[in-house]
N, C-alpha and C positions, 0 to 999 in steps of 0.2 A: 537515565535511559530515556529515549524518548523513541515515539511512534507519529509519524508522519502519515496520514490517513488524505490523498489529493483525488476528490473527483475534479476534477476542471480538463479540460481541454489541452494536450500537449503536454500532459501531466507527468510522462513518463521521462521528461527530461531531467526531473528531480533527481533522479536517479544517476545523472552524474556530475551533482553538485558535491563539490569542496571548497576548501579554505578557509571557511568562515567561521564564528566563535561558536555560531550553533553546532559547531560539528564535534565540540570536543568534550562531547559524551561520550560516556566508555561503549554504548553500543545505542546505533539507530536503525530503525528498521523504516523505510520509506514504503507505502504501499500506494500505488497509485490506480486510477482506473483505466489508463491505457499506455502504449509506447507513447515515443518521441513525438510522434507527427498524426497520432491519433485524436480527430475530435470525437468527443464523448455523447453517450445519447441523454436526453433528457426528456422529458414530457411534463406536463402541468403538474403532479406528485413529485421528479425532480428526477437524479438522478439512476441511471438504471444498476448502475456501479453502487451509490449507497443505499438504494430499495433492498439490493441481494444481501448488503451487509448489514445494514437493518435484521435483516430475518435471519442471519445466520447468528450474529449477536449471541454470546449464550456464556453462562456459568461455565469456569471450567473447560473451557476449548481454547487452545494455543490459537496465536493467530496463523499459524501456518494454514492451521487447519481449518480454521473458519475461512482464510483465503482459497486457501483452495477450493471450496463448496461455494463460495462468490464468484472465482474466476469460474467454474465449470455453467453453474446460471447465466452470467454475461456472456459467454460465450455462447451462448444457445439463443440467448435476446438479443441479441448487438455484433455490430462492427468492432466492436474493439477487443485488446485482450488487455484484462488487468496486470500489474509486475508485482513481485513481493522481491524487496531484496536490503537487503543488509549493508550498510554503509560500513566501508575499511580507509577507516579517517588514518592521518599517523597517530599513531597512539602507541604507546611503549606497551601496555598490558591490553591485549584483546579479549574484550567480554564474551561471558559464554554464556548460555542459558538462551531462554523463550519468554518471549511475552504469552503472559496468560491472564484471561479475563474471568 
């Protein structure tokens, strides 16, 4: 399983990458800090996308739901809006379950 964590710039294009060998995990979750054509904000501490997940960070919270309390903070400090989404590679058996930290 893997988790794809992108603050950068145009980051949100991850999000419709295929065919490559990284993709044939049974399940990927890409999370990025904005769409397609979003530049991201930064300051001298860094990004404002990993500042919120920095602090959300925590025992025991899915990332959904730590994404979601990141994206509602970016959203209140910045131009941009972060994506969470789930890559659907071909794969014969589709994984189920949540990433939990």
């Amino acid at each position: 399983h893997q988790l794809w964590i992108l603050d950068c710039c145009f980051s949100g294009f991850a999000h419709r990458f295929r065919g490559h060998t990284l993709m044939c995990s049974p399940s990927i979750y890409i999370m990025s800090a904005g769409r397609r054509g979003d530049a991201v904000v930064e300051n001298d501490k860094g990004g404002c996308f990993t500042t919120h997940l920095i602090n959300q960070w925590k025992d025991n919270k899915t990332i959904t739901s730590i994404f979601n309390d990141v994206r509602q903070q970016v959203i209140k400090h910045a131009a941009q809006i972060p994506i969470l989404s789930k890559v659907h590679a071909h794969r014969r058996q589709p994984a189920e379950g949540e990433f939990i930290v």
